[in-house]
C-alpha positions as CSV (number, residue, x, y, z in Angstrom):
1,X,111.8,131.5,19.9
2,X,110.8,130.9,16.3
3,X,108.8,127.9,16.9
4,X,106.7,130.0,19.5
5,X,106.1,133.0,17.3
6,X,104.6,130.8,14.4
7,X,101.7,129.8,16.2
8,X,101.7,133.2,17.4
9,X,101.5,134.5,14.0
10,X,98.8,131.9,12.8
11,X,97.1,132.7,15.1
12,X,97.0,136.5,14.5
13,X,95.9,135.6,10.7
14,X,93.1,133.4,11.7
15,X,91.7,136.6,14.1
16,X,92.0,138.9,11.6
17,X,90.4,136.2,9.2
18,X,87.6,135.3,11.5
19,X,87.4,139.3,12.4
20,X,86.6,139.9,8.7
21,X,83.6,137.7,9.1
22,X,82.4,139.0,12.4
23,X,82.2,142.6,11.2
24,X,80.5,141.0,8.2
25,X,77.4,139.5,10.7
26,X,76.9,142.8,12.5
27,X,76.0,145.1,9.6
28,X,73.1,146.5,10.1
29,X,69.8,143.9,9.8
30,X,67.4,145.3,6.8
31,X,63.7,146.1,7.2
32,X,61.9,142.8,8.1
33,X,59.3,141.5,5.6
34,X,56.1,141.5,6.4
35,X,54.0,138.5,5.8
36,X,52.4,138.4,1.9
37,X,50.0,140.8,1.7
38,X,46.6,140.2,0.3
39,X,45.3,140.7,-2.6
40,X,45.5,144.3,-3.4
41,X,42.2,145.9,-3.3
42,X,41.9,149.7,-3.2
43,X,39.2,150.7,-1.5
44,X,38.3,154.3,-1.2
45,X,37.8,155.1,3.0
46,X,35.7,158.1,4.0
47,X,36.1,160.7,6.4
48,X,34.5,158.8,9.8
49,X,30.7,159.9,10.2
50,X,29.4,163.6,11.5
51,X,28.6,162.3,15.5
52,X,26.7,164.1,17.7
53,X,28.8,164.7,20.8
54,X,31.1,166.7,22.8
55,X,34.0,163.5,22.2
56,X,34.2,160.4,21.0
57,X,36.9,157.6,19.9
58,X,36.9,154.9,17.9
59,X,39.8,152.6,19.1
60,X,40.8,149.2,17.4
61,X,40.3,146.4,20.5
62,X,43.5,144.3,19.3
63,X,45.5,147.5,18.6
64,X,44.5,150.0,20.8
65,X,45.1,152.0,18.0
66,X,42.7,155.2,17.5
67,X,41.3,155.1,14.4
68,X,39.0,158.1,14.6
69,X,38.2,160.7,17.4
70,X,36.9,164.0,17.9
71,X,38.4,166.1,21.2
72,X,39.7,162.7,22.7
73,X,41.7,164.0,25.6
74,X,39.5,166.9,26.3
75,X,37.8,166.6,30.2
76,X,34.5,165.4,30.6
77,X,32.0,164.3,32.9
78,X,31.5,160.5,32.9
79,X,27.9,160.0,34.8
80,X,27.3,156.1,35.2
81,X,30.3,155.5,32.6
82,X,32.1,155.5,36.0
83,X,30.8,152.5,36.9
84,X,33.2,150.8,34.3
85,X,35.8,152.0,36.4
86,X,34.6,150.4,39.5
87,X,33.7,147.3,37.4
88,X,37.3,146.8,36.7
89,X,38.3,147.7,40.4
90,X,36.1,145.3,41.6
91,X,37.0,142.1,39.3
92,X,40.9,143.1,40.3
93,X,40.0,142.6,43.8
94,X,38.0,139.7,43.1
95,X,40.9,138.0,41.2
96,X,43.7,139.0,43.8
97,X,41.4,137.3,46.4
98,X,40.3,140.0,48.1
99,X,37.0,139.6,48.2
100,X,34.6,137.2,46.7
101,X,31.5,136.8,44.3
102,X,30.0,134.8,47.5
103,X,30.6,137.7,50.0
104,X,27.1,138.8,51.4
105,X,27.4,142.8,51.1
106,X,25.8,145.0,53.7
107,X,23.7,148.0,52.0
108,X,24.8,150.9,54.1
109,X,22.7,154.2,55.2
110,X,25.0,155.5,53.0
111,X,24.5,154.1,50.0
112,X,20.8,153.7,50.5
113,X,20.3,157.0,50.9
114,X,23.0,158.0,48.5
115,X,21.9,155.9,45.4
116,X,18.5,154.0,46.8
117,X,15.1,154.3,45.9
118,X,14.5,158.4,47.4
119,X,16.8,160.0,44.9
120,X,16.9,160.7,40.8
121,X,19.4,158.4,39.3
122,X,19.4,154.9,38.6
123,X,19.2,152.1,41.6
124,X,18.8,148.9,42.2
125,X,16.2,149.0,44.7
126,X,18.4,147.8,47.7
127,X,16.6,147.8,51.2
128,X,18.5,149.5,53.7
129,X,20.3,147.1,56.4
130,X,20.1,144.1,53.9
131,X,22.7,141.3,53.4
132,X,23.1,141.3,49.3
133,X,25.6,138.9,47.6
134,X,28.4,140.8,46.4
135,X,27.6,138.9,42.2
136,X,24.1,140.5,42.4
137,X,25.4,144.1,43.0
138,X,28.0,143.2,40.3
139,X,24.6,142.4,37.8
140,X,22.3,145.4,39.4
141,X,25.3,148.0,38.6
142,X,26.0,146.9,35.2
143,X,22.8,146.0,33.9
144,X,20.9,148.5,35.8
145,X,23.2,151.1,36.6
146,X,22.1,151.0,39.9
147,X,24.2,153.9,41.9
148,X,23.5,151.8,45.3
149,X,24.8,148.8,44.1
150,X,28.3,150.5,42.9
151,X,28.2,152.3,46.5
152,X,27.5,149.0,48.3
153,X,30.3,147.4,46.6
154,X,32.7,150.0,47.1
155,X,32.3,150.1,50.6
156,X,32.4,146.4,51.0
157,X,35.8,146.7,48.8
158,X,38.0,149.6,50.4
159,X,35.6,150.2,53.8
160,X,34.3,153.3,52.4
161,X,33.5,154.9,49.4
162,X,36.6,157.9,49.4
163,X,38.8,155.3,49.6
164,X,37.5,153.3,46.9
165,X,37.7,156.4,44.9
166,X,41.7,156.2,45.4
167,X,42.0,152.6,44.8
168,X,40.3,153.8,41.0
169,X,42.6,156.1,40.3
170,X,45.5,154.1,41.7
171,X,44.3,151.7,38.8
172,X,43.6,154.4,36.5
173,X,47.0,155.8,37.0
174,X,48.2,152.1,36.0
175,X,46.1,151.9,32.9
176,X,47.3,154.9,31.7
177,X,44.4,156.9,32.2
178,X,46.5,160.0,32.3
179,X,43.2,162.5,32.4
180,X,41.3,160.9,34.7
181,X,39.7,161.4,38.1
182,X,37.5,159.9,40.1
183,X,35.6,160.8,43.8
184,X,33.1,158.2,43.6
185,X,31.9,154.8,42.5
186,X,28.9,155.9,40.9
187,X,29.3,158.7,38.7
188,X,27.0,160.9,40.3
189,X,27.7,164.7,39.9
190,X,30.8,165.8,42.0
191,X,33.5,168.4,41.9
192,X,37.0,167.1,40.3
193,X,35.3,164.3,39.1
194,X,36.2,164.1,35.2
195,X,37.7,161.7,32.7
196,X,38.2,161.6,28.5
197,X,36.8,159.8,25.8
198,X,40.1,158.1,25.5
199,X,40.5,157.0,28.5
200,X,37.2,155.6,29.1
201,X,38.3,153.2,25.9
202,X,41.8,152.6,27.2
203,X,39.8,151.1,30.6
204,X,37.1,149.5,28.7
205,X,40.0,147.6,26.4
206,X,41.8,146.4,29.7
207,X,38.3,145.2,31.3
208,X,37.4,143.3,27.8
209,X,41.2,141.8,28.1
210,X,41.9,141.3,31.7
211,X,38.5,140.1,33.0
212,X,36.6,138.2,29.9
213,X,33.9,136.7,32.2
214,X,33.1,140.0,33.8
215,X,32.8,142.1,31.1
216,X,30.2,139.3,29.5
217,X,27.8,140.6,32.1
218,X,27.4,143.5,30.1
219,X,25.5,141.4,27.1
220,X,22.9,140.9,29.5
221,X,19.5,142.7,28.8
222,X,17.8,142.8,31.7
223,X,18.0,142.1,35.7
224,X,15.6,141.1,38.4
225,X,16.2,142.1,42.0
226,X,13.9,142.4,44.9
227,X,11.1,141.3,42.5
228,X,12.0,144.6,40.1
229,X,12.9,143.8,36.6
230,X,14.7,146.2,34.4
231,X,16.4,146.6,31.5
232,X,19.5,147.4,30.3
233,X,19.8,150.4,29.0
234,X,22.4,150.0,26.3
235,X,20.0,149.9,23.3
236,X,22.4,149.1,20.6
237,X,22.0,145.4,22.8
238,X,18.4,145.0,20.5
239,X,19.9,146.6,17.6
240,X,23.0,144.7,16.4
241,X,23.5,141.2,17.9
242,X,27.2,141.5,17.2
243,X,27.2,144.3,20.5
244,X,28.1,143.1,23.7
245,X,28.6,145.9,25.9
246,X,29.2,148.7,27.5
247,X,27.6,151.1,29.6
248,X,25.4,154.0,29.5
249,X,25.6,157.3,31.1
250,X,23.9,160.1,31.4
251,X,23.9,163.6,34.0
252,X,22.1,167.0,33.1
253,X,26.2,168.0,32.9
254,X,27.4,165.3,31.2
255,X,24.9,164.8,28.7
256,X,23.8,161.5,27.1
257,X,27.3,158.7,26.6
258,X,27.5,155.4,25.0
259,X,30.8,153.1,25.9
260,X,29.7,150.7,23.2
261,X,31.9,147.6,22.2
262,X,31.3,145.0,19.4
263,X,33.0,141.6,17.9
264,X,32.6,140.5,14.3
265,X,34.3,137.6,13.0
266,X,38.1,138.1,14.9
267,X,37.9,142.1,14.9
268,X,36.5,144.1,17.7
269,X,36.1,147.9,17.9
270,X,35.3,150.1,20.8
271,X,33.4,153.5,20.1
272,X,33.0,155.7,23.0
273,X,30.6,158.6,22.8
274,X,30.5,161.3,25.2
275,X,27.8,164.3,25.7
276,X,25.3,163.4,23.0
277,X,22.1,165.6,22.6
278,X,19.4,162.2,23.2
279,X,19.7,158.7,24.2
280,X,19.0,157.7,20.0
281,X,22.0,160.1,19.2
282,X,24.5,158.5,21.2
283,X,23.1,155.3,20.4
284,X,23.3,156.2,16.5
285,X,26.1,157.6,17.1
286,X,28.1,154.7,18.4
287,X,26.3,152.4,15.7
288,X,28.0,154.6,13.2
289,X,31.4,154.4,14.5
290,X,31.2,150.8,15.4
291,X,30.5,150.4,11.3
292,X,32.7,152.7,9.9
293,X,35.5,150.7,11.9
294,X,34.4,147.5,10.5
295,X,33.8,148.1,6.9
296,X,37.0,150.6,6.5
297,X,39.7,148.9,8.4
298,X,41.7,145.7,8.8
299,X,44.2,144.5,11.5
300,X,47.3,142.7,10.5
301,X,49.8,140.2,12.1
302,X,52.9,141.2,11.1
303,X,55.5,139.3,13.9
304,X,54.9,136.1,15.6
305,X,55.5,136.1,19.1
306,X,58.5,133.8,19.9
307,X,59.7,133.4,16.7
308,X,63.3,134.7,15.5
309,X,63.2,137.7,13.3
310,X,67.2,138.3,13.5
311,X,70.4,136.1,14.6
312,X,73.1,138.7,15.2
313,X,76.3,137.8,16.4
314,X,77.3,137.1,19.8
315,X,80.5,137.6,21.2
316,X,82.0,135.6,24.1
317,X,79.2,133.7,24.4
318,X,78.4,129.3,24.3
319,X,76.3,130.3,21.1
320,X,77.9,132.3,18.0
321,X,74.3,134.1,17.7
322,X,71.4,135.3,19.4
323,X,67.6,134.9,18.5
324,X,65.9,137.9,18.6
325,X,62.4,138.2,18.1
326,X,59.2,139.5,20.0
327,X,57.0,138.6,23.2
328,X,53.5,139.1,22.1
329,X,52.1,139.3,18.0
330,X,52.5,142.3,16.5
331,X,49.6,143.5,15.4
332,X,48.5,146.5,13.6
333,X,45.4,147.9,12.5
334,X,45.4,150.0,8.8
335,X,43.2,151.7,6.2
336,X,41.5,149.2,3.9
337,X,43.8,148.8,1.2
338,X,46.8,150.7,3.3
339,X,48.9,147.4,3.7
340,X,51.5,148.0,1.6
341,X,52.4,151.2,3.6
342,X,53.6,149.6,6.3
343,X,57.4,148.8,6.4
344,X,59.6,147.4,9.4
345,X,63.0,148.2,10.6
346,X,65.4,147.1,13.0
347,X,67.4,148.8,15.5
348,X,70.4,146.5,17.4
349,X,73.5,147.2,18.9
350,X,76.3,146.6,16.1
351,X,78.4,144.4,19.1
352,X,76.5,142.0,21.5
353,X,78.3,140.3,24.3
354,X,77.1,137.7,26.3
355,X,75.2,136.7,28.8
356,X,71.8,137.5,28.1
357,X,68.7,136.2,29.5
358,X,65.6,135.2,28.4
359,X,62.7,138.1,27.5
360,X,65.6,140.7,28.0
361,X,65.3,143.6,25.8
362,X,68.3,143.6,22.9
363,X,66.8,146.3,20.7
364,X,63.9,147.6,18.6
365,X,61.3,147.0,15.7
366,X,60.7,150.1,14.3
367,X,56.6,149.7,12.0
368,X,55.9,153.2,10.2
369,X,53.1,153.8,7.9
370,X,54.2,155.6,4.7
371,X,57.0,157.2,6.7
372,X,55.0,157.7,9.9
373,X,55.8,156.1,13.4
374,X,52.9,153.5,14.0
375,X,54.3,151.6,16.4
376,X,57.7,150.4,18.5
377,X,58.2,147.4,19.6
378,X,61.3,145.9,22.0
379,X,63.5,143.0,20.5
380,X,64.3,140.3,22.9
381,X,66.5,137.9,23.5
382,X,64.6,134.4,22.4
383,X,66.9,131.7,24.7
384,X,69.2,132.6,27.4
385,X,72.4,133.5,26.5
386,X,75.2,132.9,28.8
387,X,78.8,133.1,28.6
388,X,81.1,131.1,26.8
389,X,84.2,128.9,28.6
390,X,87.5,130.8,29.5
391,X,89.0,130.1,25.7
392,X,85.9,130.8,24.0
393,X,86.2,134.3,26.1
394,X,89.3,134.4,25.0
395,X,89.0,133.8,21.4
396,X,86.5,136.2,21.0
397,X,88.4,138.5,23.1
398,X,90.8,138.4,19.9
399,X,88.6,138.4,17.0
400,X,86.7,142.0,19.1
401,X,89.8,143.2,19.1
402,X,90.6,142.9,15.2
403,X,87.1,143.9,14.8
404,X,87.4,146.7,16.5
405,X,91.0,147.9,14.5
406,X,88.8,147.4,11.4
407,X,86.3,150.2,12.0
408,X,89.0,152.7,12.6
């Protein structure tokens, strides 16, 4: 019996040895550095300029951080800023095959009377009963706002405009445009028909990201159709080379709005302006935000995406530890001169078992600025992680055990 229990009892040593260490690995990771800062340079940063408008945001295009904003959540009435919405319906359709940039697009009674020639707002001059390829509608509603080239389009889309309407807040909803609501594809004036400064810039951040080429339509400055030139009617287009889009609206109701978006150098800001007095105050307007973000902030990368930013240790697994780090760069967007506020933390579980897989969420980076919650971010598991063989199971079976007396 003696020769069986020494094993036994070396054995029970080496746990509580190995059981030490093991407790050792899982204490709590501290804060994760953040790459060197630059040069510190304080630089004082105003109060963002007086705007003339009912709402406005000025959003960060990496970030989608607000950096500014004035009743951003408050309701109001979008005019041809709709379009945007439809724009983005459109090019989802487009990409999921659905229809096609070649499609030749019959201009309905509907949206010839609706948005033609014979009524107030903006058009594109479409003859009733014509065949009109579906990319020049695409041009003569964002360059020229024409109202029967986003009707045309939404009926060639969904089969009629009401349902197109559903299929935009179905996408809304997806975006995360949680105050928004939409009856038709044109913006003209209708009942329950609403939306808010911040969510025109969360949909004109996912149009900019998920269809690139689309959006670049928006640069243009003018359209022919039908042997009718016009203009687009974002002005900022003339006025700062580094703007590339949006859209213009404007209703007696909704007053004059700007969905303005410029690039400089790798940093690109979104100012939204909704129910200015004139079409030079919403223009000034928006110029002002646009530079205000640009001279007084500064986006940061402060995680890599695939790269390990903790090992814990993994029990019962083929690998003693797992890489955990982040899917996409973690970027976020300060004060001038605010860098050294930021700070990371980590939050894991103190015991990881195995298996794991690939992209599976382990725990959380935790980014504050001086104290406050800027941003969460989910820790995942870098490689797969699958279980160890019977004895490695078994061995670690052992050493959770010891590990387990120890915090008692």
């Amino acid at each position: 019996m003696n020769l069986f229990r020494r094993p036994l009892h070396i054995l029970a040593v080496a746990a509580l040895v190995f059981g030490v260490s093991a407790v050792a690995q899982q204490t709590p990771p501290k804060p994760v550095p953040s790459v060197p800062a630059p040069a510190a340079v304080q630089v004082p940063v105003p109060p963002p300029p007086d705007v003339d408008a009912t709402a406005w945001v000025l959003m960060d295009y990496a970030t989608g951080q607000v950096l500014a904003s004035k009743n951003p959540d408050q309701r109001v009435v979008p005019a041809s800023i709709t379009k945007v919405m439809t724009d983005y319906v459109i090019s989802a359709q487009v990409a999921a095959g659905k229809i096609h940039l070649t499609d030749q697009v019959n201009i309905s009674e509907h949206a010839w009377r609706a948005g033609g020639a014979g009524t107030d707002g903006s058009t594109s001059f479409l003859k009733l009963n014509s065949q009109v390829p579906l990319k020049d509608l695409l041009y003569g509603m964002i360059i020229q706002s024409g109202n029967d080239s986003a009707i045309a389009l939404a009926e060639h889309t969904a089969g009629s405009e009401d349902t197109f309407a559903s299929l935009m807040n179905a996408y809304a909803k997806q975006l995360g445009m949680v105050n928004s609501h939409f009856v038709n594809a044109s913006g003209y004036p209708a009942d329950n028909h609403y939306t808010t400064a911040h969510d025109v810039a969360i949909m004109t951040r996912a149009l900019i990201h998920d269809y690139p080429e689309d959006y670049a339509i928006s640069a243009i400055k003018e359209f022919e159709w039908n042997g009718i030139k016009q203009g687009n009617r974002n002005t900022l287009l003339w006025r700062d080379p580094s703007v590339d889009g949006v859209k213009t609206g404007h209703t007696a109701e909704a007053g004059f709005c700007l969905d303005a978006s410029a690039k400089r150098g790798d940093q690109r800001m979104i100012a939204i302006v909704m129910g200015a007095s004139s079409e030079k105050a919403r223009a000034d307007s928006a110029m002002a935000l646009l530079n205000y973000g640009f001279r007084f902030f500064e986006t940061h990368k402060l995680y890599e995406a695939g790269k390990a930013q903790a090992s814990p240790r993994l029990w019962k697994g083929q690998d003693d530890q797992l890489p955990l780090g982040v899917a996409e760069d973690v970027l976020v967007t300060v004060k001038t001169g605010d860098y050294d506020k930021l700070k990371a933390t980590m939050d894991i579980p103190s015991t990881l078992v195995a298996p794991y897989k690939k992209g599976q969420q382990v725990g959380t980076l935790h980014v504050t600025e001086d104290g406050q919650p800027i941003e969460d971010v989910p820790l995942v598991a870098l490689n797969d992680a699958p279980e160890g063989g019977f004895f490695k199971r078994l061995w670690d079976s052992i050493l959770l055990w010891f590990h387990g007396s120890g915090k008692k």
